[in-house]
Each structure stands twice: as C-alpha cells, then as structure tokens.
C-alpha positions as CSV (number, residue, x, y, z in Angstrom):
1,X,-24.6,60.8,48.7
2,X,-26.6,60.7,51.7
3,X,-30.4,59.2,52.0
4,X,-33.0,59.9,54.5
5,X,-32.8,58.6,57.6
6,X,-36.1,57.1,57.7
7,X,-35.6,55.9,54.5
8,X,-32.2,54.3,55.7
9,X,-34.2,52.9,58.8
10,X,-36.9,51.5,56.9
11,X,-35.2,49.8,54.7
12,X,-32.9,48.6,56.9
13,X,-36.4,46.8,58.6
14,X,-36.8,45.0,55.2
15,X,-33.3,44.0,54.2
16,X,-31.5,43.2,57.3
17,X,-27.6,43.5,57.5
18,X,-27.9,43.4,53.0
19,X,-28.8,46.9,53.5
20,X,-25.3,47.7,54.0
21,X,-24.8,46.3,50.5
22,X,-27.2,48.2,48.8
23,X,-26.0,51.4,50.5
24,X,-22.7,50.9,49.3
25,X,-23.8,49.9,45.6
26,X,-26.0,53.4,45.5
27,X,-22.7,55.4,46.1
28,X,-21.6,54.0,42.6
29,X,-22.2,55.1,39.4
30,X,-25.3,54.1,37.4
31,X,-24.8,52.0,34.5
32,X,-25.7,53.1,31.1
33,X,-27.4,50.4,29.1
34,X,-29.5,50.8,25.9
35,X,-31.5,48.1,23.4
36,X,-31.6,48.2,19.9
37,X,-33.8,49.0,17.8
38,X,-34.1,45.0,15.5
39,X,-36.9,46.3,13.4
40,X,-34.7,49.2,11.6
41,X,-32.2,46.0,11.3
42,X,-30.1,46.6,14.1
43,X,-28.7,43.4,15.5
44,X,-26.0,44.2,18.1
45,X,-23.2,46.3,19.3
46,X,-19.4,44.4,18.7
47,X,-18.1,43.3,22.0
48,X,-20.0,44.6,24.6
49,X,-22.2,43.1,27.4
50,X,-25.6,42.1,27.0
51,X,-28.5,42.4,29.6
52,X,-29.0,39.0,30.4
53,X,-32.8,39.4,30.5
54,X,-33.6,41.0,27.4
55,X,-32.4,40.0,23.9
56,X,-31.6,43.2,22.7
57,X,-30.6,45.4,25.9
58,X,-26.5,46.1,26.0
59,X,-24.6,47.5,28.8
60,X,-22.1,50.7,27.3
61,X,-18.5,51.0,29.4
62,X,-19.4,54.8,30.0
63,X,-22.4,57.4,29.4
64,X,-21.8,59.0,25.6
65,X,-23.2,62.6,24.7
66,X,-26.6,60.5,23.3
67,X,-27.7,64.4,22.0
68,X,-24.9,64.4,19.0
69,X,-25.4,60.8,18.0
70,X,-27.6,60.7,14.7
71,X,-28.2,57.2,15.2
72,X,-30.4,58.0,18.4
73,X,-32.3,60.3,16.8
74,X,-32.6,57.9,14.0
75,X,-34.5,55.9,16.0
76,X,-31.7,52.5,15.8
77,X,-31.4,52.4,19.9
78,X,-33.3,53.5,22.7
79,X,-31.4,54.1,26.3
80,X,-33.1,52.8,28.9
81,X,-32.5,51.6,32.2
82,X,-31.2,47.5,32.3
83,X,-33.5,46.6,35.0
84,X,-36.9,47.9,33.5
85,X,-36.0,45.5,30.7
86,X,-37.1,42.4,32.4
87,X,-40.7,43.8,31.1
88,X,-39.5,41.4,28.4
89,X,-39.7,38.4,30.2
90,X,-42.7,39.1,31.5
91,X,-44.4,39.5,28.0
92,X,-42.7,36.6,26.5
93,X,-43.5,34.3,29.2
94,X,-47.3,34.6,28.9
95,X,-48.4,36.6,25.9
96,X,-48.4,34.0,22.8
97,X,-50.8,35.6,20.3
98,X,-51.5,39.1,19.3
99,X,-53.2,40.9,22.2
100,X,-54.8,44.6,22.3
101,X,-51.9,46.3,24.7
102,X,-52.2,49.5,26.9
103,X,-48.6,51.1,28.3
104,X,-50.9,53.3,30.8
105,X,-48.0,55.8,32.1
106,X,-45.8,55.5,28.9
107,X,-43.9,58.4,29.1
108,X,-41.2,59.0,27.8
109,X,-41.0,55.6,26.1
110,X,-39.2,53.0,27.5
111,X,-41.8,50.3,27.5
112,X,-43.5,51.3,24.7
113,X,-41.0,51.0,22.3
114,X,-40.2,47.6,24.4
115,X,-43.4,46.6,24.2
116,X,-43.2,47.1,19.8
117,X,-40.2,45.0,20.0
118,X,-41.4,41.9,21.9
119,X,-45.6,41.9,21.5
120,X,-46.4,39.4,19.4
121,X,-47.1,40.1,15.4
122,X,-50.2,41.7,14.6
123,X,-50.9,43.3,18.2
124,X,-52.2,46.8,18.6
125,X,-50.0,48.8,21.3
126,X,-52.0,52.3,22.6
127,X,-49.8,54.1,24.4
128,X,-50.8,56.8,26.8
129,X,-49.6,59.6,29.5
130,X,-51.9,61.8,31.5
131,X,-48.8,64.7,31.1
132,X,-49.6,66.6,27.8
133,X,-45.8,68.2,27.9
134,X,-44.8,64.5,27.8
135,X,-46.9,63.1,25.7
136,X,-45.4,65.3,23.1
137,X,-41.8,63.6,24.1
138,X,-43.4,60.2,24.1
139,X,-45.1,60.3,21.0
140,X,-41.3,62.0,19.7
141,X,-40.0,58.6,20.8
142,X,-42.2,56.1,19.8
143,X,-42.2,58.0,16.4
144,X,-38.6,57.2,16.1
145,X,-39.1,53.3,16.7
146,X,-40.7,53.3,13.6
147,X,-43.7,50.8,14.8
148,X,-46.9,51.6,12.9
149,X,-49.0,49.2,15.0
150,X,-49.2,51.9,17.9
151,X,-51.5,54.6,18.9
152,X,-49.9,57.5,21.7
153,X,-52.8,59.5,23.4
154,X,-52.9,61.8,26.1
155,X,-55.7,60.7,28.6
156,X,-56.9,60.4,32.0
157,X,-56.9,56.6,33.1
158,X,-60.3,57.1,34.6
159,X,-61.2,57.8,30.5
160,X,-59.5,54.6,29.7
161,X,-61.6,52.7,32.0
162,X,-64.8,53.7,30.2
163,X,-63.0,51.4,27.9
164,X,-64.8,48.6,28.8
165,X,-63.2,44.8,28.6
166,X,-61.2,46.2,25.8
167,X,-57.3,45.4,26.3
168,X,-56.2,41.6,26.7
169,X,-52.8,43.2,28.6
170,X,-52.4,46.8,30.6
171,X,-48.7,47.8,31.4
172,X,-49.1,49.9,34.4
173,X,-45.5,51.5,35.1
174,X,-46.7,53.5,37.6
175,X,-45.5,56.9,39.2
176,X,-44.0,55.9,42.9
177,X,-41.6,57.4,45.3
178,X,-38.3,56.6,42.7
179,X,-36.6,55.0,46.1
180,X,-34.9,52.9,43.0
181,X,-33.9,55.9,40.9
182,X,-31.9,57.6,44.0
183,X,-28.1,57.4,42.9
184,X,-29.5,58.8,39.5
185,X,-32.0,61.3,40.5
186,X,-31.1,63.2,43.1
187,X,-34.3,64.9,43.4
188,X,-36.1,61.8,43.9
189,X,-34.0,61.6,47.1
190,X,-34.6,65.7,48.2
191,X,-38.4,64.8,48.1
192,X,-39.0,61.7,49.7
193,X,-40.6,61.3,52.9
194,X,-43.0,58.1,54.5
195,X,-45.8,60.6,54.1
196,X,-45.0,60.5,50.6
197,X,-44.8,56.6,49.9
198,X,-48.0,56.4,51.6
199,X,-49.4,58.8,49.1
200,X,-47.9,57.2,45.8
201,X,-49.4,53.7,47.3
202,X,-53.0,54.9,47.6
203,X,-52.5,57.0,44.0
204,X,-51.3,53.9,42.4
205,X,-54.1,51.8,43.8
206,X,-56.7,54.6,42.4
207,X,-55.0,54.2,39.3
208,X,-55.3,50.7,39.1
209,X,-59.2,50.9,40.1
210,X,-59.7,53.8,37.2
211,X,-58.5,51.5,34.5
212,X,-59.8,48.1,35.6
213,X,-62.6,48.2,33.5
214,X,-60.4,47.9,30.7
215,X,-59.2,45.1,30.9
216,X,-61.1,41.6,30.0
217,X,-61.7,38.8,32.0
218,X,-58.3,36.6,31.8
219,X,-56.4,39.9,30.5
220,X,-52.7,40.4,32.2
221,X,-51.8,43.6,33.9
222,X,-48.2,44.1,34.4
223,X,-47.6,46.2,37.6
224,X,-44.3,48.0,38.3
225,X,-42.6,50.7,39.9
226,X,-39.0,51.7,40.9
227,X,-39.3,51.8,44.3
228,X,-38.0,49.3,47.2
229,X,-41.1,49.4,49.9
230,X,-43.4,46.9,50.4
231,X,-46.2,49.7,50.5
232,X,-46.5,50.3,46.5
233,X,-45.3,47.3,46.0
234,X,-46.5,44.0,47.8
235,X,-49.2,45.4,49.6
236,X,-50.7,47.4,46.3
237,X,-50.4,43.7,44.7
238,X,-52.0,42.0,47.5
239,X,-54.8,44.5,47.5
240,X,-55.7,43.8,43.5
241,X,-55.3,39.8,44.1
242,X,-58.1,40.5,46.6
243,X,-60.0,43.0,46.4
244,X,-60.3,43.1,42.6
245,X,-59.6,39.5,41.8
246,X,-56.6,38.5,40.1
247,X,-53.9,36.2,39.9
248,X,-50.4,36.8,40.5
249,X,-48.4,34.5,38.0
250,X,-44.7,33.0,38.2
251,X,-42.3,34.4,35.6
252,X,-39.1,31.9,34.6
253,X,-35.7,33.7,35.8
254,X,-32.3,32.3,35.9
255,X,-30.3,32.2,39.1
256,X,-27.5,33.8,37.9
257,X,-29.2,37.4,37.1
258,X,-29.6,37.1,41.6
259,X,-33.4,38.6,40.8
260,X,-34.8,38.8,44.3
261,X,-37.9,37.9,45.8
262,X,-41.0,39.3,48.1
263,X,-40.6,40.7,51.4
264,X,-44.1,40.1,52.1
265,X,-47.1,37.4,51.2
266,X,-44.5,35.2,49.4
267,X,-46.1,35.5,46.1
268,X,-44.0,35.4,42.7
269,X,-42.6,38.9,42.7
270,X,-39.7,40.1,41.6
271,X,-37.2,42.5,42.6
272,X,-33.8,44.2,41.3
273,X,-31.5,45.6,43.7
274,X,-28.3,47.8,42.5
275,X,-26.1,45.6,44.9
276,X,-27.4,42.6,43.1
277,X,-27.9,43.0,39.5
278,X,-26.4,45.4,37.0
279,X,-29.4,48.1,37.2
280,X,-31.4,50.7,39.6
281,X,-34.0,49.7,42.0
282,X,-37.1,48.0,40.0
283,X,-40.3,45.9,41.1
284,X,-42.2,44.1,38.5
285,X,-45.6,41.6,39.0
286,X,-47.6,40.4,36.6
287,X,-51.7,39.3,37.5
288,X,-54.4,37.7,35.4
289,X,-57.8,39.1,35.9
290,X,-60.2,36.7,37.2
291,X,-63.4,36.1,35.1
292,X,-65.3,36.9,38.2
293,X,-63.8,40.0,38.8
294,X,-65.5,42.8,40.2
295,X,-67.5,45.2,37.2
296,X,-68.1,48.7,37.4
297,X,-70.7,49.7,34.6
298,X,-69.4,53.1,32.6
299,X,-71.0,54.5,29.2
300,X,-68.4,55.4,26.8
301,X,-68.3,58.7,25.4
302,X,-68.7,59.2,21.8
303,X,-67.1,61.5,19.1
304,X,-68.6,63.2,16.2
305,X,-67.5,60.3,13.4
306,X,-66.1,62.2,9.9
307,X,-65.7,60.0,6.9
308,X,-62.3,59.6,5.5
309,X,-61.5,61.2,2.1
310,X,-59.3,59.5,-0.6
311,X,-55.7,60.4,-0.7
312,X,-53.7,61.2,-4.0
313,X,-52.6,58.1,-5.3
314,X,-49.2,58.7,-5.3
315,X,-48.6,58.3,-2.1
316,X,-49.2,54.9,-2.3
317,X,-45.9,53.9,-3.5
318,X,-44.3,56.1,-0.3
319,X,-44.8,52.3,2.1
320,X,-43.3,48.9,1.4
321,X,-46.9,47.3,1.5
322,X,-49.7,49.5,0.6
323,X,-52.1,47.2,0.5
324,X,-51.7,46.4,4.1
325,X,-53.0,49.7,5.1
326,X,-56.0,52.5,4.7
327,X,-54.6,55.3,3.5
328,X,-56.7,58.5,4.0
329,X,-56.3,62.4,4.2
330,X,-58.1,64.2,6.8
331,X,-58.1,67.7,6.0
332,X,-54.9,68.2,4.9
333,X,-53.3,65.1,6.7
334,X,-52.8,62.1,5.4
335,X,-52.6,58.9,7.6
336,X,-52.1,55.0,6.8
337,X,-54.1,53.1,9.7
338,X,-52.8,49.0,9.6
339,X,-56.1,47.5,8.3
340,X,-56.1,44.6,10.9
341,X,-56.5,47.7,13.4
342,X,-58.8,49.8,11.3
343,X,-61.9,49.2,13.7
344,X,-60.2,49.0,16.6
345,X,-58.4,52.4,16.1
346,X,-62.0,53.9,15.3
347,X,-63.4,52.8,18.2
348,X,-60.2,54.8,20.2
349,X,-60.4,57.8,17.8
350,X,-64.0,58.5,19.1
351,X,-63.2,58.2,22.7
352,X,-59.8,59.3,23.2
353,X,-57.5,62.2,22.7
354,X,-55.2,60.6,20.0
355,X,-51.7,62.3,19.3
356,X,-50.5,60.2,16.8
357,X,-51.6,57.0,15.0
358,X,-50.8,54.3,12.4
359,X,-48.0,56.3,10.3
360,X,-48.5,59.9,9.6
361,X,-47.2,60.1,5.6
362,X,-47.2,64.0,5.2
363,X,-50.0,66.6,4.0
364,X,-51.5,68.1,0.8
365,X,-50.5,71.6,0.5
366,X,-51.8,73.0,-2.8
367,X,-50.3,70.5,-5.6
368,X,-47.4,69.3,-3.8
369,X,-47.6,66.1,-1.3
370,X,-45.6,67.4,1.9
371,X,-43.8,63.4,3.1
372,X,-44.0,63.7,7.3
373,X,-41.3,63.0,9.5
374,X,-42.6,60.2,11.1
375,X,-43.1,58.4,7.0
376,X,-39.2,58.8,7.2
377,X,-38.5,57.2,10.5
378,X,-41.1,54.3,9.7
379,X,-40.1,50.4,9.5
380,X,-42.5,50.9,6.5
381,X,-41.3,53.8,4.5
382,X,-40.1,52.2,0.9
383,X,-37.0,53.6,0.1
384,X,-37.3,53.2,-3.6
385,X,-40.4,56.2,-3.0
386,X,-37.3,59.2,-2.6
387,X,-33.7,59.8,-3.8
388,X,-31.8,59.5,-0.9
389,X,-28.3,61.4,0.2
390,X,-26.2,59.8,2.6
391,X,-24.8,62.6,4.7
392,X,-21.7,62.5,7.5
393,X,-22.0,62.6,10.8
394,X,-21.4,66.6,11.1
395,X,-23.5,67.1,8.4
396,X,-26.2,65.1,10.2
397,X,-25.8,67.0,13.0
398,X,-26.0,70.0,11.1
399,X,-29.3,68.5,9.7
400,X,-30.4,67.7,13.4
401,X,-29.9,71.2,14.6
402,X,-32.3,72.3,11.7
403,X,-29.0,74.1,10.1
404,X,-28.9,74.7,6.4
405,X,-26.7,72.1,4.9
406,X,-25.2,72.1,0.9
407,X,-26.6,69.0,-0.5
408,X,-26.5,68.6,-4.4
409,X,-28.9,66.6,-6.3
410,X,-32.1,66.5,-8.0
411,X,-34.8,68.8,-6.8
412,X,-38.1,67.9,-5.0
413,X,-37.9,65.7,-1.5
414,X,-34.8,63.4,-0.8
415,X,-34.0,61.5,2.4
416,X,-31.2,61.8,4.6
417,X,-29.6,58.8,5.7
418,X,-26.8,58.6,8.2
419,X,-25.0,54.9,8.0
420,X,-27.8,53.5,6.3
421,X,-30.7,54.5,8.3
422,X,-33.3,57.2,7.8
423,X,-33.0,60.8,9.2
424,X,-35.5,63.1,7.5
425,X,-36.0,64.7,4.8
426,X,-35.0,68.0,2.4
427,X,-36.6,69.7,-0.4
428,X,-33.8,70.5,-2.5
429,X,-34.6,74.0,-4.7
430,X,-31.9,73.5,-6.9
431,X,-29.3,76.9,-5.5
432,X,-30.5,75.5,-1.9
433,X,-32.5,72.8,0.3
434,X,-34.7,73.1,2.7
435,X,-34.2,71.4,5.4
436,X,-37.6,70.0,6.9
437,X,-36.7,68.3,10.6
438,X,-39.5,68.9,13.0
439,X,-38.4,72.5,14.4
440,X,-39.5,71.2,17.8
441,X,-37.2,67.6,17.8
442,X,-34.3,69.8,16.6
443,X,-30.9,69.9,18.7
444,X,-31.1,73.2,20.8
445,X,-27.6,73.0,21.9
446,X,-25.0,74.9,19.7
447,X,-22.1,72.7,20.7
448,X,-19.6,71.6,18.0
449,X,-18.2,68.7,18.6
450,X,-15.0,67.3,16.8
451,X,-14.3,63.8,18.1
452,X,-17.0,60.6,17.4
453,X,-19.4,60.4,19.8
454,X,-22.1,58.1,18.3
455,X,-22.8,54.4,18.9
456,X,-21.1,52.2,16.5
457,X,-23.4,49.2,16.0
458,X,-23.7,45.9,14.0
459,X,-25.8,46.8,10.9
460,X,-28.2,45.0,9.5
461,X,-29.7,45.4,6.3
462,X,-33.1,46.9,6.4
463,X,-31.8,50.2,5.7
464,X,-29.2,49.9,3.4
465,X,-29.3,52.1,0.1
C-alpha cells in the first residue's frame, strides 16, 4: 500500500526514525476484534485473546462472514475496532454515578452500545448522528444491544447545544481525516491531503463550540478521533482547555498495552499506534468543563406536547419489570419509557428529532397487539410473555433473509431463538407463519452457505429457554 507523500513527510516530522515502524505495521493486516454483548448474558469467547483495555473486547484469529452469523444480528457481540475500546477506561476512570450521556457522532454504534455496557446503572445515553441514512443503521444497532436506557436521534449539534447545561458527559467521536483507519479504508487514504486535515481540525472545533452549551459546569467531554496529527488532535484539545475552559484529566494505563503519549503541550493524552498496540490509529482525551466556562445564551425550541393514551393491558406482561416503566400507545405505537427517565425523555421528545426511544413493544392493529422487533431483541423482553421455537442456524438464516420458514406450533406470535438468544418473531397461521423480521434489517445477500461461520461463545444464562 502506498500513502501520501506529505502524509509520509509529515509524519515522519512527528515520529522520528518510529515512523519506519508504523509504516511497516500499516502494510499488515488489520485485526478483527469484537466485545460482547454481557447484558444478553454473554460472558466470553473460549480461548481467545482479550483487549487488555476493555473487559469484554476479544481479538478473533481471522475476519468471519459477520453477515451469516445469527448471533450478530442477535445482538450477543458487536465488532468494533480494539483500539476505540479504551473509551472504556476513560468512563470507568471518572464517571462513578449515573450521568445524563450524549455519543454526539454515534454512528454506526460502536460507542454507543460501549457506552450501555460500561455507564453506570440508571444513566440515560441519547445517542445522535447528523447523517439520516445512518441514523437508520445506528438506531438498527443499538436496537440490537437491547439497552432500554437510550434514546437515538438524528440532529444537528448546533440543536443539541440549545440544550442548555443538560448532559453531565458528551462523547464527541468526531469525523477527522481517518489517517488511523488507512490499512483498512483505502479510501481514507485516496482523499487525504494537508488541505484536508486543516479542514477536519476547524470542523471538529465548530463542532465542539455548537454543542458546548450542553454540557454543565464540571461535565466530561470525551474527545477522539482516528487520526495521527497534532492538528485535530493536540492543538483542537489545547484550544477547548483555553479558549472554552476545561481541564484535560489523566486516565490510569498500564505499561504493557505501550499506549503513547502527546507530541505536543505534554498534557495527558493518549495515543494508539498499529506498530505499538494491537489496533488502528486512535486518539482519545478526556476534559472537565470549568464552572467558569464561557456561556452562550440559546432558547430552546419547543414541540407541540400530546398526552399519552393507555395501552391494552396485556402488554404489560410482554417486559420482565413492568412496573419499572410507562407504558403508552401513541397512535398506533406503543412505547415503554424507563420511569427514572420519563422527564428527561420529555424534555428531548419536544426538542429533538427522536428515532427511537425507551423500548418500542409493537402496535395495535384492529384487535390484535403487533410485539416490535426491538421488544424481541430487548434485555427486558420476558420470555414467559411468547412460545418460543428454537431454530438452527440455516433456519435462522432463512429467517434473517425474511425467507418463509416451516415452523409447527401453536398459532398467534412465537419467538425465534438461535442458541438461546432472541431473533424475532413469527405469527404462525396454522398451514404457514409469517415471518415478521424488519424487511429493511433483512440479509440481502442470497448466498448459501454450508460450513459454520458464526461465533461460538461462552453462554450465559439470560437467555436460556
């Protein structure tokens, strides 16, 4: 593969004679790590490596075909990129108590499903892109995680500012020149240029400015990018230390996962090289927000409120914990909002373009209560609420592809289950089901595959049936 020579040259400025080494590493082939979904009672994979920096990140020994593994689409792993992971570290070492979170670029869903694995208990996670063609794939995602303590919305970040002091913690993953992503994207190297670093720096800056608002006094924003220069990376951080006011804090590392430091200001930064650690090219900072941080006065927008209508009862026994949520219907829609978040999602409802939030458990069509997608893939669907078919792996994939698939059993709604965990559901008819997997999630390839190509992890016991 061959890099731009001013990128080479530039880099070369920073790194000195290691630039050889990270040359070299960016010739080899990217590892292929994913974590594990804990909450759907996934606790491991048998004998293979872990990412040191996050407890339930895994290295694989070679790229699988992710598309024709039910268990991904079951939500029980997400594949991510090892170095991003340290996001982990971050949030563990200075979030203690349940905070309201924003992921502000959250597509596809890395950190957000992260994020619902390592926020504390009883923390709200609003998870937004700008794109609306990926906001449909991150809300997909985050779906499958299963977490009902999230909201995905599609909005601008100067719209997110007008949310004034709201979010104790901002996640700001932000788009950059993808100098890190280059041995796995070659279009990211095809469009670089200087012009073009210079460009994502002032962009990330502006994005930072939009959404500072949002953030209280003593909040944490966590900036990051995956990109080696000191332009949208030091210098952007040096720039919101002074002319926003922040502090940049220290995050505990081990020596051993050879996490690298600044280039410039010597302030606790950290970096990931490819030559270095067992990942792509990642930055990562995290800053508190000064109480005397600088304030720029906005007036919220406001929505036309609509009260919420009962729901049947019956769908009460669909969750694990009722009681725990409001269950309304909207239209024909019915949602269950966590009640610890109930004022907090209001307040986002009337200002925001939501996608998705709390758990979507299906609509009223007529007589007969329609169970969602989502209700099937939640930590809190009740399994005892449907008769459930386990299916095998073909037929899952049959059931993926939105195929028809013979099932027998009693008619009305059933739940597919592949090893244990949740994949949808079926009305069965009696000579026929239905099968009712989101046409737009569905497997578009026709391949047919004969030999095992799914994940075989450590079960837990969440799921069992």
């Amino acid at each position: 593969m061959t890099f731009p020579a001013e990128f080479c040259e530039r880099t070369r400025r920073l790194m000195g004679k290691e630039f050889e080494l990270l040359e070299e590493a960016l010739q080899l082939e990217a590892p292929v790590s994913i974590r594990v979904n804990a909450a759907k009672g996934v606790v491991g994979l048998p004998a293979e490596e872990r990412v040191a920096w996050c407890d339930t990140g895994y290295y694989l020994p070679e790229r699988i075909s992710f598309t024709f593994d039910p268990l991904f689409h079951a939500g029980a792993y997400y594949v991510q990129e090892a170095s991003s992971m340290f996001l982990e570290q971050a949030v563990k070492a200075h979030v203690h108590e349940p905070v309201k979170c924003l992921d502000l670029c959250a597509a596809p869903g890395g950190k957000s499903t992260h994020l619902c694995s390592v926020l504390p208990e009883g923390s709200l996670l609003v998870c937004n892109e700008v794109i609306r063609s990926r906001s449909y794939i991150l809300a997909e995602n985050v779906a499958k995680w299963g977490n009902p303590d999230t909201i995905v919305c599609n909005n601008d970040p100067e719209a997110l500012g007008e949310l004034t002091h709201f979010f104790d913690l901002i996640i700001a993953d932000l788009p950059c020149s993808g100098e890190g992503m280059f041995r796995k994207d070659i279009g990211a190297t095809e469009e670089w240029s200087e012009a073009n670093v210079n460009l994502c720096a002032a962009r990330q800056r502006r994005i930072i400015h939009d959404i500072w608002n949002a953030l209280k006094p003593g909040g944490l924003l966590v900036y990051s990018t995956c990109t080696y220069n000191i332009e949208e990376n030091e210098e952007n951080i040096h720039y919101i230390k002074e002319e926003l006011g922040a502090d940049i804090l220290p995050i505990p590392t081990k020596e051993e996962w050879n996490i690298s430091g600044p280039f410039r200001y010597n302030a606790p930064v950290y970096r990931f090289f490819p030559h270095k650690t067992k990942g792509e090219g990642f930055f990562l900072a995290i800053l508190r927000k000064t109480e005397g941080g600088i304030h720029i006065t906005k007036q919220p927008k406001e929505k036309k409120k609509t009260a919420p209508i009962p729901p049947p009862t019956a769908v009460n026994h669909w969750l694990h914990y009722p009681d725990n949520f409001r269950i309304e219907l909207t239209g024909q829609s019915i949602q269950a909002i966590p009640l610890i978040h109930t004022e907090s999602i209001s307040c986002l409802t009337r200002q925001l373009h939501i996608l998705s939030s709390g758990i979507r458990m299906g609509e009223v069509k007529g007589k007969d209560l329609i169970p969602a997608h989502s209700l099937a893939l939640s930590t809190e669907l009740s399994h005892s609420a449907f008769p459930t078919i386990e299916v095998s792996r073909e037929e899952a994939i049959r059931y993926l592809q939105k195929e028809a698939i013979p099932l027998s059993g009693e008619k009305g709604y059933q739940l597919l289950t592949y090893e244990g965990m949740p994949l949808g559901y079926v009305k069965q008819l009696g000579n026929r089901a239905n099968n009712l997997y989101p046409q737009e999630w569905r497997i578009r390839s026709n391949k047919k595959t004969g030999e095992r190509t799914d994940i075989v992890l450590t079960p837990g016991t969440l799921f069992s049936v």
